[in-house]
N, C-alpha and C positions, 0 to 999 in steps of 0.2 A: 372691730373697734379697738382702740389702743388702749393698750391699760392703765389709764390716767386718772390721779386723784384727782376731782374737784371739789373744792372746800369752799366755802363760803364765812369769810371772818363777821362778827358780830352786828358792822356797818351795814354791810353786803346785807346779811341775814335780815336786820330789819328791814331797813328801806325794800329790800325785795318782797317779803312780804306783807308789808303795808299795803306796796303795790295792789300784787295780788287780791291782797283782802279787798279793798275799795271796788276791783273790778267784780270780783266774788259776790259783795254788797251790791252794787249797782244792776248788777245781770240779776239778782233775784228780784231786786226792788220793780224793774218790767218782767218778770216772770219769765225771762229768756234764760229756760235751765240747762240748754243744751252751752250754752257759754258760762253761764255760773257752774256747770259741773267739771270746764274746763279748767276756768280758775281752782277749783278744789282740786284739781288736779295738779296744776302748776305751784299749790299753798303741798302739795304731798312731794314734790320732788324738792322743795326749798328744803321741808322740813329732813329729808335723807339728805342731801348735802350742806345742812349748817347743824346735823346732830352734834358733831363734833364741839360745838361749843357749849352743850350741856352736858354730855357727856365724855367728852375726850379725857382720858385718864384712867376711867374704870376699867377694871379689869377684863370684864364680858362682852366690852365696845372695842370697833373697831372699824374707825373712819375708812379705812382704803375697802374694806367689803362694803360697806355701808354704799358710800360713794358710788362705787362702781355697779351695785345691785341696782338699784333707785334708776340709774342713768339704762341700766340693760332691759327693766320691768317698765320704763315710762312707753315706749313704743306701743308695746299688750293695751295700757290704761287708753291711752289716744284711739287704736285700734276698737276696743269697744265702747268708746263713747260714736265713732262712727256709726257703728250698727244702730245707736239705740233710737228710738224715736224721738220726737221731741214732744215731752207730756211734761203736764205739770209738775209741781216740786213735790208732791206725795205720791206720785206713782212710784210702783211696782221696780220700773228699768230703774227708776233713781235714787231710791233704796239700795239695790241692791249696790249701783255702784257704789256707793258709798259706805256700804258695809265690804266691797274688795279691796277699797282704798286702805280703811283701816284695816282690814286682815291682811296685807299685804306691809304696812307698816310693823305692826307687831309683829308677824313673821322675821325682816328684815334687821329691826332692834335684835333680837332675842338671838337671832338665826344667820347672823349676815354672814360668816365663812361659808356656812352649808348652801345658803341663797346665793351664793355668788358662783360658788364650784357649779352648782345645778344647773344656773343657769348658761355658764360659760360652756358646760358639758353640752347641755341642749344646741348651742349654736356651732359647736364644731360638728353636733353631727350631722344637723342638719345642711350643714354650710359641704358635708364630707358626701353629701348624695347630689351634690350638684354638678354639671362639669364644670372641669376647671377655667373654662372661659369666660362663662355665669361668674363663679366664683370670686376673677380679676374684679368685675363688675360691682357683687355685691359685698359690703365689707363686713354684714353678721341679718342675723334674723331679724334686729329690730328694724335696719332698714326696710329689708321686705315689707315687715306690720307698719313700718309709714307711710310705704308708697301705696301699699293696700289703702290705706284710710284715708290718705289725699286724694284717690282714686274715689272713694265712696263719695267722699265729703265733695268732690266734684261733680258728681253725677245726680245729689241733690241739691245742687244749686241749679243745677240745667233745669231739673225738672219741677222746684220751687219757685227759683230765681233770688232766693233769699242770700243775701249778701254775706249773712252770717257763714252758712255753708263754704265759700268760695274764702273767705278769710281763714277757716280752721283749714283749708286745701292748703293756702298757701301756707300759713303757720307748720305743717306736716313736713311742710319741702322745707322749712328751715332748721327744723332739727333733723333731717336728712343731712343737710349740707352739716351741722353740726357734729353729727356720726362719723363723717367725714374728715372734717377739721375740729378736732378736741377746744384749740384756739379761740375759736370762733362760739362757744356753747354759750359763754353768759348773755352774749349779743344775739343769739337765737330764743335765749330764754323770754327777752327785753322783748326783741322783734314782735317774738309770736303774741305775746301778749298785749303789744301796742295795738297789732294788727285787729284783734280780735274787740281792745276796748272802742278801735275805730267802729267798727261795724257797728258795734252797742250803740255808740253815738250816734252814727248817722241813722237805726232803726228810730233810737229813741226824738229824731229831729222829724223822721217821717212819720210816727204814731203822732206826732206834735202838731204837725203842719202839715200835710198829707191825707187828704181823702182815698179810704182806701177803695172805697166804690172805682172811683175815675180816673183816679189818678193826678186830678187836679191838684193845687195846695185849695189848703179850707181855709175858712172864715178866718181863723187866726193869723193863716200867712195872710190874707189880705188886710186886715187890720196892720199888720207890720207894714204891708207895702204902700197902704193909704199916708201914712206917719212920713214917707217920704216924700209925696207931692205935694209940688212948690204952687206954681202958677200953669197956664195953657194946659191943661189935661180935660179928659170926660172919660165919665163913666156910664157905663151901660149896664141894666139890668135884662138880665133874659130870662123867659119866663115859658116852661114848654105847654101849649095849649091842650086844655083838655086833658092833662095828666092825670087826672084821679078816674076819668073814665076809661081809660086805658088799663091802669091797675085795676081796676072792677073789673074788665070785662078779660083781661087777659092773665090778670096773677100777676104779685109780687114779683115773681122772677123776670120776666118780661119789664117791667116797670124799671129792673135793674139795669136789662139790657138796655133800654131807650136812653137812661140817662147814661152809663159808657159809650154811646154809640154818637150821640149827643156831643157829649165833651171831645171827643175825639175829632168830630169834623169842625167843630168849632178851633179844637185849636190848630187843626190841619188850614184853614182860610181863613180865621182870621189875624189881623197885624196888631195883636194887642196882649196882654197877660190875661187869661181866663183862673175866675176862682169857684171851687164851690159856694155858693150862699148859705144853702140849705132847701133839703125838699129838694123842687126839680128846678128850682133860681139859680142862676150862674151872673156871676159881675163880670163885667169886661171893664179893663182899666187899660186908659191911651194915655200916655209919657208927652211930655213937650214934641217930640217930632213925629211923634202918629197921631198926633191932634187933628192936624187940619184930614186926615181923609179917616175918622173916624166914621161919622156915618156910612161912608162907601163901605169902608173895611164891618162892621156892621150888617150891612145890606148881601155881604158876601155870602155871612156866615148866615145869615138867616134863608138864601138860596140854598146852602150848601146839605144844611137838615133837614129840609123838604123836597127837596130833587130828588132823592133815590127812596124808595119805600124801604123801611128795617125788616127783615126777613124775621119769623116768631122760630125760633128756635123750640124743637119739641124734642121735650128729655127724650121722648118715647123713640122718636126718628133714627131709623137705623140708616148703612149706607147702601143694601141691597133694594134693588128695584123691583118693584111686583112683579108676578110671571104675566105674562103678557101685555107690560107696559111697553110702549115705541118710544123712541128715543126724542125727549124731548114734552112727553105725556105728561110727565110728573112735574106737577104746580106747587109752588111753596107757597104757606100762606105770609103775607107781609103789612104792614101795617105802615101807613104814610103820616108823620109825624112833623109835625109845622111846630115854628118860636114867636114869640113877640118880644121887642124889644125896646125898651124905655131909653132913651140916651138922651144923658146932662152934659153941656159941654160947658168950663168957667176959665175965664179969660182974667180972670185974679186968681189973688192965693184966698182964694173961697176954704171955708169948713168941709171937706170931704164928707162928712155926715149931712150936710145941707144939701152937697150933688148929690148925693145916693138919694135924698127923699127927692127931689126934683126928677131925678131920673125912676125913680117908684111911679111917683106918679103919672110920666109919659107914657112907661111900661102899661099905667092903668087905660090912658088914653088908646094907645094902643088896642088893648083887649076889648075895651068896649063897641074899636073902628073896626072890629071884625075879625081880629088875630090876624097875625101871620104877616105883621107887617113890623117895618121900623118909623118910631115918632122920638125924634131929635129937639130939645128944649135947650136954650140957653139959659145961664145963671145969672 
């Protein structure tokens, strides 16, 4: 890494950590500590690159160690925030990092020639065991400790799928690139920290709107998406038959399964937006041009979740076969799972609250005709 002062004048210094702080604020406010301990992270490197403006002068300070320590230890801090888990804000991991943050400050106040010698020593020697072809490549140890933690932070987004994850990866590659081009460092600072309040926002839009059971949106996005129908729409209510005996006779867990399994093939056939209602009810909502083959499109999806029986998934079920089963011996248990489906169709700009009770009530006609069919009402 080049031996470059960065400073941060006054301007810089606030507005930067304003930033910061708000995102710091907002990640705790949803309890996402693995992103608020990065902002405390990103509010620790502000504070070693804009020391200089509370204490530039004193005798015992000394901006160019300061600077240069801060920018050489940020790598390590990213590095184990990779490893830690993701616990709440009084655990154990998250104490402690926050007591290495400030030990790590005061150390670099008090200590910054000797913090900076130590460190720069560490990275020649280790950068002096490497060959020199490696070497071309890597330009000091904190790159390593980024590419390491972009790598973590990658491989629990695979196995999460948490978007948070896959933003601190890429966040990691831009203070890579930043180690690289000194230039470029405040625009990595900005980036990584964009990147990561993006993720906040989009979790905190899917804990909002987003069922986390099915993956559908819930109640609340359909309410949002009701607000926008004009005129020619209908809405369907669907209703899975006999769901409470099902949960009785098979468990909770099961009950979770039918309704993922449920939303799934629903939104696989049919031509319309699926929301959760609540319980085992799903709305179907048809727009001006899937209006007219609503009931087909309807009649699809209620073939589509009784056509194939749902296999019962048993914690217990390993994937070795008994000793002397034949290929082909071993039966799963499955369980055949039928809808009924109430559907209002309105040819004005009707009250959306009036087609959902019209369409409730078909859904009731329905149930009482036997289940497992579709009954179509106009408004």
């Amino acid at each position: 890494m080049p031996d470059t002062v960065i400073q941060l004048n006054f301007e810089q210094l606030l507005v930067m950590t304003g930033l910061f702080l708000v995102g710091f604020v907002y990640a705790s406010f949803f309890k996402n500590t693995r992103a608020a301990l990065l902002f405390a992270i990103l509010i620790w490197l502000i504070v070693g690159l804009g020391g200089h403006v509370l204490f530039d002068g004193m005798s015992w300070f000394s901006s160019r160690d300061l600077s240069s320590s801060v920018i050489l230890i940020l790598p390590l801090n990213i590095f184990v925030l990779s490893l830690l888990p993701d616990r709440h804000a009084r655990s154990l991991s998250t104490v402690l990092m926050v007591v290495l943050l400030l030990g790590e400050l005061l150390v670099m106040f008090f200590w910054q020639e000797q913090t900076h010698t130590w460190m720069t020593d560490l990275n020649a020697s280790i950068l002096s065991m490497m060959p020199d072809a490696l070497q071309a490549i890597i330009s000091s140890l904190s790159v390593v400790l980024l590419g390491l933690a972009a790598f973590i932070f990658f491989l629990r987004w695979h196995q999460t799928d948490a978007v948070m994850e896959l933003m601190l990866s890429l966040m990691s590659c831009l203070f890579i690139a930043g180690y690289y081009q000194m230039s470029i460092y405040y625009l990595c600072m900005i980036s990584g920290a964009g990147l990561i309040m993006l993720a906040q926002l989009y979790q905190s839009h899917r804990m909002a709107f987003v069922d986390a059971l099915t993956g559908l949106s819930n109640r609340r996005g359909m309410e949002t998406e009701l607000r926008t129908l004009k005129k020619n729409y209908a809405l369907g209510m669907l209703d899975i038959d006999l769901f409470k005996k099902i949960n009785d006779r098979y468990g909770h867990d099961f009950g979770d399964q039918v309704l993922r399994t449920v939303a799934t093939r629903a939104r696989k056939s049919g031509r319309c937006r699926i929301f959760r209602y609540g319980g085992e009810e799903f709305c179907l909502v048809f727009r001006g041009g899937q209006f007219p083959m609503a009931e087909e499109s309807s009649e699809q999806i209620r073939q589509a979740i009784c056509a194939t029986p749902i296999a019962i998934r048993s914690r217990f079920r390993t994937d070795k076969k008994p000793k002397g089963s034949s290929k082909g011996a071993e039966k799963v248990a499955s369980v055949k799972v039928s809808v009924s489906i109430g559907l209002a169709m309105s040819f004005g700009p009707e009250d959306p609250a009036r087609v959902i009770e019209i369409a409730d009530k078909a859904l009731y006609a329905a149930k009482k005709g036997g289940r497992n069919k579709v009954v179509a009402r106009k408004v």
